[in-house]
KEPAKE-679261 format. One record per atom (N, C-alpha, C): x, y, z; residue in one letter. Coordinates in pm, whole numbers, plus 32768, in hexadecimal, padded with zeros to 4 digits. Atoms other than C-alpha are relative to their C-alpha. Example, Ala and Ser with C-alpha at 12.3 -4.5 7.8 and 13.67 -1.06 7.14 Angstrom:
BEGIN
80597F898000A
84CE7E3E830CA
805A80788000A
7FAE7F897FFAS
85577F9682CAS
7FB3806D8049S
END
This chain:
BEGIN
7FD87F867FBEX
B0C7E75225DEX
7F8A805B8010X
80927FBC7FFFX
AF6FE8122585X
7FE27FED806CX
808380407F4BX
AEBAE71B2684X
801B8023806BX
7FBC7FD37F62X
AFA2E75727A2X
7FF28090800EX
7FE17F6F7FDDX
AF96E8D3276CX
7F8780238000X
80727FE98025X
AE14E8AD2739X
7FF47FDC806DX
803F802C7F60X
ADE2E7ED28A3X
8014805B8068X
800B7F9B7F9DX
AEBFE8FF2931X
7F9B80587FF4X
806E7F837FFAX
ADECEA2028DCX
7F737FCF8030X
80607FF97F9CX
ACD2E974296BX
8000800E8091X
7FF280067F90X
AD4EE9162A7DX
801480918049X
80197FBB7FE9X
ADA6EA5B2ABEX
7FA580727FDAX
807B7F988009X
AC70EB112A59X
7F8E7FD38060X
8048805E7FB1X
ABAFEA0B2B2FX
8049804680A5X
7FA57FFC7F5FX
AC9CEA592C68X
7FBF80B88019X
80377F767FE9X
AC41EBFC2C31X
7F8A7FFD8027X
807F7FD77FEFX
AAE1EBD52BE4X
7FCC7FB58091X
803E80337FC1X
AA9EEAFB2D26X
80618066807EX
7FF77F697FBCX
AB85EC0D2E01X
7FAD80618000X
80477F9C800BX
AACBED1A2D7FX
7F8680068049X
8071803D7FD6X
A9A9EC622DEAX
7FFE801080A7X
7FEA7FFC7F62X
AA09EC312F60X
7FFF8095802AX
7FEE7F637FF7X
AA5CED862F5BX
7F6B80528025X
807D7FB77FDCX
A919EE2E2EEBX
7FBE7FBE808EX
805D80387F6AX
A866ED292FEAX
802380518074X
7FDF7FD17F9FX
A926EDC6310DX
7FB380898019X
80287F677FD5X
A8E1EF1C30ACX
7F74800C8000X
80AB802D801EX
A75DEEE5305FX
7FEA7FF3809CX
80467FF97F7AX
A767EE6E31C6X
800B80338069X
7FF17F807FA2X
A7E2EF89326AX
7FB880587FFBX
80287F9E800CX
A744F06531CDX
7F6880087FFBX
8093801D7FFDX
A5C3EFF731A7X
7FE27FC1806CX
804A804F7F8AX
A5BAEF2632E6X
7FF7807F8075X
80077F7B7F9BX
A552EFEB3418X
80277FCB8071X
7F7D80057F87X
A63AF02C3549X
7F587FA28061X
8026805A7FACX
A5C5EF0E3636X
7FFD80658098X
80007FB57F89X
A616F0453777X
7F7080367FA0X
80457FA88020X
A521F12136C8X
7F687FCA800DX
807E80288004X
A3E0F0483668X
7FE57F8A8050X
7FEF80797FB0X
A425EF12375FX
8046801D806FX
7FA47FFC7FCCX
A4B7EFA1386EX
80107F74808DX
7FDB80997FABX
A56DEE693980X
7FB480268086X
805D7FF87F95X
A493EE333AABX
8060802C8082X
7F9E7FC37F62X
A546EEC33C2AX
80397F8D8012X
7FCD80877FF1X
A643ED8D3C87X
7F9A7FFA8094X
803780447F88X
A5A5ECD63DCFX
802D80448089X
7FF67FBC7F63X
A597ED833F2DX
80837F82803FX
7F8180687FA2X
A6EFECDE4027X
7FC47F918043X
8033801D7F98X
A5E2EC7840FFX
7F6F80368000X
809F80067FD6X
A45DEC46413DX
7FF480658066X
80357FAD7F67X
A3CFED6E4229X
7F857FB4805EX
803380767F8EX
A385ED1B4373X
7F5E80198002X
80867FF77FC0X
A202ECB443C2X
7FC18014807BX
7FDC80137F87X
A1A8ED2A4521X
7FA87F6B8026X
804480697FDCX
A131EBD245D1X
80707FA47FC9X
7FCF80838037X
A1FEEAEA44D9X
808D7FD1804FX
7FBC803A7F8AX
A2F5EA0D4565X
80AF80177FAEX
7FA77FD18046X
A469EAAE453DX
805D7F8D7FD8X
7FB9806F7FFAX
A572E9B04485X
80407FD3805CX
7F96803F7F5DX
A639E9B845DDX
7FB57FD18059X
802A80167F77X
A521E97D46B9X
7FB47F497FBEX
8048805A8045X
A4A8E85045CAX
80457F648056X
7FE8807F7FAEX
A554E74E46A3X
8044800F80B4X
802180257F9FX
A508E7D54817X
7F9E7FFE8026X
809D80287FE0X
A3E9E79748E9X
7FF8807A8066X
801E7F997FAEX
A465E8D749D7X
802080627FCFX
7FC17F76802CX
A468EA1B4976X
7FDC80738074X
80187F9F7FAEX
A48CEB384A89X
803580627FD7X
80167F65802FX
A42DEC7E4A47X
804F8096806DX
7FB97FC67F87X
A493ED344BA4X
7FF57FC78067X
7FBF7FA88012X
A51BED814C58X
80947FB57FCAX
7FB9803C8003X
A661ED864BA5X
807E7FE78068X
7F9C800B7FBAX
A7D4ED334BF9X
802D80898027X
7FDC7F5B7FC0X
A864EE2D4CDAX
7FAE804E8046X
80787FBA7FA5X
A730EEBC4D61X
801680348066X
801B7FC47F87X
A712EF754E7AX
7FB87FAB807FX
804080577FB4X
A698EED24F8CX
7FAF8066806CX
801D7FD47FB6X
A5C9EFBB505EX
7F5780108027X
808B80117FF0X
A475EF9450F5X
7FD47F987FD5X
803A80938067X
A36AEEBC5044X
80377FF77F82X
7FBC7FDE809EX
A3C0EE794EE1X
7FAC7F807FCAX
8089806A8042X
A2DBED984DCDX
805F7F8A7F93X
7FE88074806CX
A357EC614D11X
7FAD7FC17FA0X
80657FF9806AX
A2BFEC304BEBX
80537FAC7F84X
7FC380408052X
A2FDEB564AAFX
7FAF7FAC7F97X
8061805A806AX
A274EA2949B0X
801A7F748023X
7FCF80778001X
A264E8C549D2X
7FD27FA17F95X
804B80538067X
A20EE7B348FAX
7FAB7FD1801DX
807580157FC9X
A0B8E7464915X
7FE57F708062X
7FE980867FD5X
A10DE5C1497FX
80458019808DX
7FE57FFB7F69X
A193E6644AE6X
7FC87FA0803CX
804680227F8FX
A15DE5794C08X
801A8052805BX
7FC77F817FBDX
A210E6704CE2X
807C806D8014X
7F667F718043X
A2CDE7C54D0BX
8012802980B7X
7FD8801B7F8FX
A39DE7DF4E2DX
8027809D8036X
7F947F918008X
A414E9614E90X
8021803B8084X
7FCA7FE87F64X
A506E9894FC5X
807180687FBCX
7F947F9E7FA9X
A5EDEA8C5058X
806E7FD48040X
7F94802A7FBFX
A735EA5850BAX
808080618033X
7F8E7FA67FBAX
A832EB1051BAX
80637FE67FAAX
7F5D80258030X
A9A9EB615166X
801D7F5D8021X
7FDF80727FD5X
A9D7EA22520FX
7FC47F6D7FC5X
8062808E8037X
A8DFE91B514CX
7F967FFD803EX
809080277FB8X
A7D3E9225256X
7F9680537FB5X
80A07FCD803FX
A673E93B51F8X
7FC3804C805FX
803D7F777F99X
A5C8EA945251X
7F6C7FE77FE5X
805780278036X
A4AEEA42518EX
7FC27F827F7BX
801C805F809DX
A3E7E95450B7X
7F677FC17FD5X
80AB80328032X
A2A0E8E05037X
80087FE37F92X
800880248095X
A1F8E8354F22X
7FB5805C7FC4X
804C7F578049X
A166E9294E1CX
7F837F837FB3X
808780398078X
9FF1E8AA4D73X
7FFE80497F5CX
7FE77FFB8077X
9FF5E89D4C2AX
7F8180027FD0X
809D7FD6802AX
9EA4E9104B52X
80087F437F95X
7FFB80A28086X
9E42E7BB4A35X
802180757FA0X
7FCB7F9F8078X
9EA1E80E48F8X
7F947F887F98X
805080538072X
9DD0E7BD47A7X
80897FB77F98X
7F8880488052X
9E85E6C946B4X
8022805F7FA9X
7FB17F8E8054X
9ED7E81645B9X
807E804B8067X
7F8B7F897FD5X
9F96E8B646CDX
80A37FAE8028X
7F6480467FDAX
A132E84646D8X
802E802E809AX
7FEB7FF47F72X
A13EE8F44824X
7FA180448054X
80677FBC7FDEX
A089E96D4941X
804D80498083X
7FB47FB77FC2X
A0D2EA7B4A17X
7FE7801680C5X
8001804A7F7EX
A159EA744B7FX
7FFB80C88079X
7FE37F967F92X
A13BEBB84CCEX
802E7FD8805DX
7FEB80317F92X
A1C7EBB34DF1X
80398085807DX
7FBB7F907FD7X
A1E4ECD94ED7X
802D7FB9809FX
7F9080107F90X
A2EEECC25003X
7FEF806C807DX
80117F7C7FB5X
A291EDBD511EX
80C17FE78045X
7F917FCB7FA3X
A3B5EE8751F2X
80257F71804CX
7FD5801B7F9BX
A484ED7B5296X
8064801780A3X
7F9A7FB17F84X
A553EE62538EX
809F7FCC7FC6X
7F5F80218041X
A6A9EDCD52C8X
7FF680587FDEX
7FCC7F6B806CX
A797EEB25248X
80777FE57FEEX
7FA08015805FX
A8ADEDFB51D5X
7FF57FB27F66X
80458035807BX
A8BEED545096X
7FD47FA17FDDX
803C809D8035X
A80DEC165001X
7FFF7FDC7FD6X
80098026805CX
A7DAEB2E4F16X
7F7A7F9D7FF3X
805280348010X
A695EB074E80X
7FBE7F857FB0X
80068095804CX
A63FE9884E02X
7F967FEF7FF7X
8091803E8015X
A506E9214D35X
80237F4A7FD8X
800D80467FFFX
A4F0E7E34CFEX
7F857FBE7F98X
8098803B8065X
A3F9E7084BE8X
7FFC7F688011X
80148096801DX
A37BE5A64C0BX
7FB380037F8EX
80348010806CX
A321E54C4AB2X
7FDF7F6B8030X
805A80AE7FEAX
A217E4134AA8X
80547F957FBEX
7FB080698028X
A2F9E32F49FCX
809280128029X
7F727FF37FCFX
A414E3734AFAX
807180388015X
7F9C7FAA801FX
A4D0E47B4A72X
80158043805AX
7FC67F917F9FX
A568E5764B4FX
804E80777FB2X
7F957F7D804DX
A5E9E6D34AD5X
7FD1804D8096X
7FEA7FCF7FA2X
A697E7C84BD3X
800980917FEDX
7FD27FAF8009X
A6B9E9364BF9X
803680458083X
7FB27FC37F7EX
A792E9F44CE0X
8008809F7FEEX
7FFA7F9C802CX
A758EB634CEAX
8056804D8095X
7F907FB57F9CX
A882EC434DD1X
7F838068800FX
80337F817FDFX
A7D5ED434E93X
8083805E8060X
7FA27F907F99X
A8AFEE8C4F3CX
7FCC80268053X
80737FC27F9EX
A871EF215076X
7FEB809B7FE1X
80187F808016X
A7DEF06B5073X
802D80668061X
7F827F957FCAX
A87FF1A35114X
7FA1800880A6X
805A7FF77F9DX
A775F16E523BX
804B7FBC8077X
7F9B80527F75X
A801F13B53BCX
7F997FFF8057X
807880067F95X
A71DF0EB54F8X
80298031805BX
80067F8F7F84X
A6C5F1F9560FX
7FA77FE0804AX
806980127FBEX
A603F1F95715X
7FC08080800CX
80127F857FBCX
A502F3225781X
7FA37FBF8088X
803480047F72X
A465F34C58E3X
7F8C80288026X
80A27FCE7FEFX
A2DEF33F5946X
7FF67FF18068X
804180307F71X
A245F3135A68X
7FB27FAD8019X
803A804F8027X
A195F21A5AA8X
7FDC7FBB8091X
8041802C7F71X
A077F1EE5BE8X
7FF07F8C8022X
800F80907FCBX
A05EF0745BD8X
808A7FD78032X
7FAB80257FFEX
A1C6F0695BEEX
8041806380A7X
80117F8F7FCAX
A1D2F17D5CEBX
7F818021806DX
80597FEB7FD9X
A0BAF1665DC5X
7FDB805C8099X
7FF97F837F61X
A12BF26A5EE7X
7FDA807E7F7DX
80307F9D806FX
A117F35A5DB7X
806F806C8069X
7FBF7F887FDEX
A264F40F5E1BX
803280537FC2X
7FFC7FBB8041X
A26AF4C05D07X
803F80007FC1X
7F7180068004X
A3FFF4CC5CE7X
802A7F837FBBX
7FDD807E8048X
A3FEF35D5C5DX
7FBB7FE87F76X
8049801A808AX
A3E5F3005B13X
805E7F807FD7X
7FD78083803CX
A421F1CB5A01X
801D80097FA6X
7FE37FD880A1X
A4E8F19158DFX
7F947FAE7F9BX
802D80568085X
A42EF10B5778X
805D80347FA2X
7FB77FD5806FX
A4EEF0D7566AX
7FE8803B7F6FX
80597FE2808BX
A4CCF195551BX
80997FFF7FD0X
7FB280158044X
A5C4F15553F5X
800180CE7FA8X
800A7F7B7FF9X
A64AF2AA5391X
80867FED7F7AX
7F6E802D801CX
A759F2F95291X
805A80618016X
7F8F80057FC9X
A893F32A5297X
806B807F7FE4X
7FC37FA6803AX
A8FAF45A51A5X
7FD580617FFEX
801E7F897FBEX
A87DF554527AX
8000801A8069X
7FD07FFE7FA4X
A8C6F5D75397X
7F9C7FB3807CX
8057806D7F9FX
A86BF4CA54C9X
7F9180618052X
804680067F89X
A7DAF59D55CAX
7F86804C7FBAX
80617FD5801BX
A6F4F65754DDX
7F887F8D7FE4X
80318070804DX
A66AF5165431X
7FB17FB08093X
804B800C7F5EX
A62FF4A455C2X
7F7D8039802EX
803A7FC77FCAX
A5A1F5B15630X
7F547FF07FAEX
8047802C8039X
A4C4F5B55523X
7F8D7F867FD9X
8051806C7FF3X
A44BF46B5517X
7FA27FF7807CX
803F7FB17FA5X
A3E7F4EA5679X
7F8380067FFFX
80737FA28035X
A30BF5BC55E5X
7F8C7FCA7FDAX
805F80528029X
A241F4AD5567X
7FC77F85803CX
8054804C7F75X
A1CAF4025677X
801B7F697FFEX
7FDD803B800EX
A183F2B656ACX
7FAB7FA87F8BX
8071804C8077X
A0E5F1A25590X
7F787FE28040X
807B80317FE5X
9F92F13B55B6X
80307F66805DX
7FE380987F82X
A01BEFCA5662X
802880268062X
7F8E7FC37F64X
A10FF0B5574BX
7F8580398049X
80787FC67FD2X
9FA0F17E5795X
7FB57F648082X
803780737FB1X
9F36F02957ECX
80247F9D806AX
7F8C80377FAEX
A056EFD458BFX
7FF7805A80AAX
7FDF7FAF7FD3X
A013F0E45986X
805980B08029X
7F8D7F838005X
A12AF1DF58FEX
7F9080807FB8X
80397F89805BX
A0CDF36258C6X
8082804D8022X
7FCB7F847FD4X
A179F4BB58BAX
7FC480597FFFX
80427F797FB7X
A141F5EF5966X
803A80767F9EX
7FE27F59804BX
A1E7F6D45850X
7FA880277FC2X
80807FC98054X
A122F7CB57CCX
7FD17FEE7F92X
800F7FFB805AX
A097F798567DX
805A806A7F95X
7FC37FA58057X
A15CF8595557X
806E8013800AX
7F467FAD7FD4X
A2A5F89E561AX
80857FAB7F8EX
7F918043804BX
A3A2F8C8553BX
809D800E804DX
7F89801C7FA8X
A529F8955590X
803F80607F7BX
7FD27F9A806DX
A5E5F9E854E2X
80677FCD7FF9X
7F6080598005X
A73FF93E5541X
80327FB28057X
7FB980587FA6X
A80FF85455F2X
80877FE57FE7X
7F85801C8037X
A96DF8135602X
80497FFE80A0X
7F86804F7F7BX
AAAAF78E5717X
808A80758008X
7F937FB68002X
ABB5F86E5787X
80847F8B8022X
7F7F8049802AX
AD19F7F257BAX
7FEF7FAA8086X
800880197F99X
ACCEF7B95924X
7F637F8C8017X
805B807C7FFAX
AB98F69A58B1X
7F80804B8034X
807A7FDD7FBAX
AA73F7A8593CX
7FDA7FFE7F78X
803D7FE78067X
A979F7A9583CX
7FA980568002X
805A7F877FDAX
A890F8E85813X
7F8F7FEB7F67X
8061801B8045X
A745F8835793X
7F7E80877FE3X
803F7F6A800DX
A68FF9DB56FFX
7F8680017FB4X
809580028013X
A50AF9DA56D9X
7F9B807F7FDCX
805B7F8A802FX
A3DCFAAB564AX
7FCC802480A0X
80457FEE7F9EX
A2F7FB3B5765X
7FC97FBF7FEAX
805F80267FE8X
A21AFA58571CX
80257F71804BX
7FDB80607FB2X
A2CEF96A57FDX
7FCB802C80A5X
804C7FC47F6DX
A22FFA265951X
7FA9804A7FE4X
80997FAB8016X
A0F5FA8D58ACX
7FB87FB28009X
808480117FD6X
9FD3FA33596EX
800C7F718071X
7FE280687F8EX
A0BCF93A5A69X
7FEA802C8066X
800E7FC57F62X
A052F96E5BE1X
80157F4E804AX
7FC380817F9BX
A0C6F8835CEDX
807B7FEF7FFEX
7F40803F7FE6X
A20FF8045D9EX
800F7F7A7FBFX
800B80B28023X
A1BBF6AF5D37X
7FE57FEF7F51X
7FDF8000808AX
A185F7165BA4X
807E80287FD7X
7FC27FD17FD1X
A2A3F7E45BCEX
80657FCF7FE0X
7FB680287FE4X
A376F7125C48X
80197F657FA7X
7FF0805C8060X
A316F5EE5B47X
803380197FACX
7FD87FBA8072X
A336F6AE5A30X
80D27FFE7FEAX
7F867FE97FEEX
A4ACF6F65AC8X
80347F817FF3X
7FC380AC7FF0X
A4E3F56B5AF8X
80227FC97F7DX
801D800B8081X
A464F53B598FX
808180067F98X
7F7E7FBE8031X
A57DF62458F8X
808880018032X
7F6A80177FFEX
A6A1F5CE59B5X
80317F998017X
7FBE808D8034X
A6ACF45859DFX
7FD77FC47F67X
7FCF7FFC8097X
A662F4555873X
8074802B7FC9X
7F387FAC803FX
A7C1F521581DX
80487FAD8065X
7FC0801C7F80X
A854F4715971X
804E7F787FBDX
800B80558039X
A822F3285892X
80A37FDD7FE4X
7FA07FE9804FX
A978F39257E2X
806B801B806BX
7F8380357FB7X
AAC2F30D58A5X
804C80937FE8X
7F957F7A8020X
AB63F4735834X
7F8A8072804AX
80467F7D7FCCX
AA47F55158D3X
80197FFF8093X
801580077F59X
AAB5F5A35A40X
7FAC80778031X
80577FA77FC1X
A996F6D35A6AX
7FAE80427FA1X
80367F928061X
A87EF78759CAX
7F8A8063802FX
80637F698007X
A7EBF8B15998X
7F98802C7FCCX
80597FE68080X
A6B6F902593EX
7FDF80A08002X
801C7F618018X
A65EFA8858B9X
7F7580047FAAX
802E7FE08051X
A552FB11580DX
7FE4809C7FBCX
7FD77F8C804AX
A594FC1D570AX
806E803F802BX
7F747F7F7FE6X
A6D0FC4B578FX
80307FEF8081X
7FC780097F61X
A693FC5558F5X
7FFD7FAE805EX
7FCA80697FAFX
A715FB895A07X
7FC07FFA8071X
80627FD57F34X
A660FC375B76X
7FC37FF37FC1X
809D80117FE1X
A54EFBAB5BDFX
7FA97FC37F90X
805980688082X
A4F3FAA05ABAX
7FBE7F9D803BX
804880957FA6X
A411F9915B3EX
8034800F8081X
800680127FC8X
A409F9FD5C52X
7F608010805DX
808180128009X
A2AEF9955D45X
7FDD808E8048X
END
């Protein structure tokens, strides 16, 4: 009976003293170790994403050979406009046409391509487009022959721009060779549309003809500077076209006169709704151009 009551008490003095034990350990290492935030603090976690390098090649563009820069989709379509972009250096050729509402080709050519050194993944492409006189909308197609056959396509929508075609009226002695003064010729100039027509006309007028029209033979007899104060259509289709003085400053002759007059009213005449016009300056009506 002793023995058995002698094994317990070890056993449980053995079972305390090795608790006790665990114990202190714990607290010992709370209290002497040092806060891991304080003297170690954890490094920033990892950025989502690598920032971009300019030049390097983006993960999306890593498996084409075309990349166009402009113009984009939707564009405007008015005048010249520049196509521009990247290709892969292994180009044999880059194809870039114009195409009506309808599919037909307005334009097209091949674009030269610069060499490229073996570091560069692409090399870069221009291509400027002068004014084709269109003015509805298009669809612009590049095209890539890659040297081992490949083909990649792009199709870029162009809109038309708010621009409509007018004619104005010169004179023009090769065309004209009695020189009767009274006759004149239309050229066309693209004008737009969200302002009032007959000023935008007249105006264009004002600016004579291009250097090729010079060479064609076309001039005008209006004076330098003349501006146009107003214009506008009554209910009855006359139109009353109202000028600075400097529209009969320093004109002499029946035959300038009377150009000048030709100039300004089969230009407005142009317009299926104008049945008469008037021209004034500052107002008044007697005795305007007259020789």
């Amino acid at each position: 009976m002793k023995k058995i009551l002698y094994i317990t008490v070890v056993v449980v003095v053995a079972s305390i003293g090795f608790y006790l034990g665990r114990l202190s350990g714990f607290v010992g290492l709370i209290t002497e170790s040092p806060s891991t935030n304080e003297f170690h603090p954890l490094p920033p976690p990892p950025p989502e994403s690598e920032p971009y390098v300019p030049g390097a090649e983006l993960p999306e563009e890593s498996n084409k050979s075309l990349l166009l820069e402009s113009p984009v989709d939707n564009a405007e379509l008015s005048g010249s406009f520049e196509v521009a972009g990247r290709v892969r250096p292994d180009s044999e050729r880059l194809l870039v046409s114009l195409l009506d509402a309808d599919g037909d080709e307005l334009f097209s050519r091949k674009v030269d391509l610069p060499d490229a050194t073996e570091e560069e993944s692409y090399v870069r492409f221009n291509l400027s487009i002068g004014d084709l006189g269109y003015l509805g909308d298009a669809t612009l197609r590049i095209v890539y022959f890659g040297a081992g056959g490949g083909i990649e396509t792009r199709h870029i929508t162009l809109v038309s721009s708010d621009l409509v075609e007018v004619n104005i009226y010169l004179i023009n002695s090769d065309l004209d060779p009695w020189q009767t003064c009274e006759k004149v010729f239309p050229v066309k100039r693209q004008v737009t549309s969200n302002s009032n027509i007959y000023r935008v006309a007249i105006e264009s007028l004002f600016s004579g003809p291009t250097k090729e029209e010079k060479d064609q033979g076309y001039e005008t007899v209006l004076p330098t500077g003349v501006r146009l104060k107003s214009v506008g259509a009554d209910a009855r289709g006359v139109v009353t076209a109202d000028f600075d003085r400097q529209l009969e400053r320093g004109v002499a002759g029946s035959c300038r006169v009377g150009a000048i007059r030709a100039q300004i009213e089969t230009t407005l005449k142009q317009f299926p709704e104008v049945r008469a016009v008037v021209i004034s300056i500052e107002g008044e009506k007697e005795g305007i151009l007259q020789p």
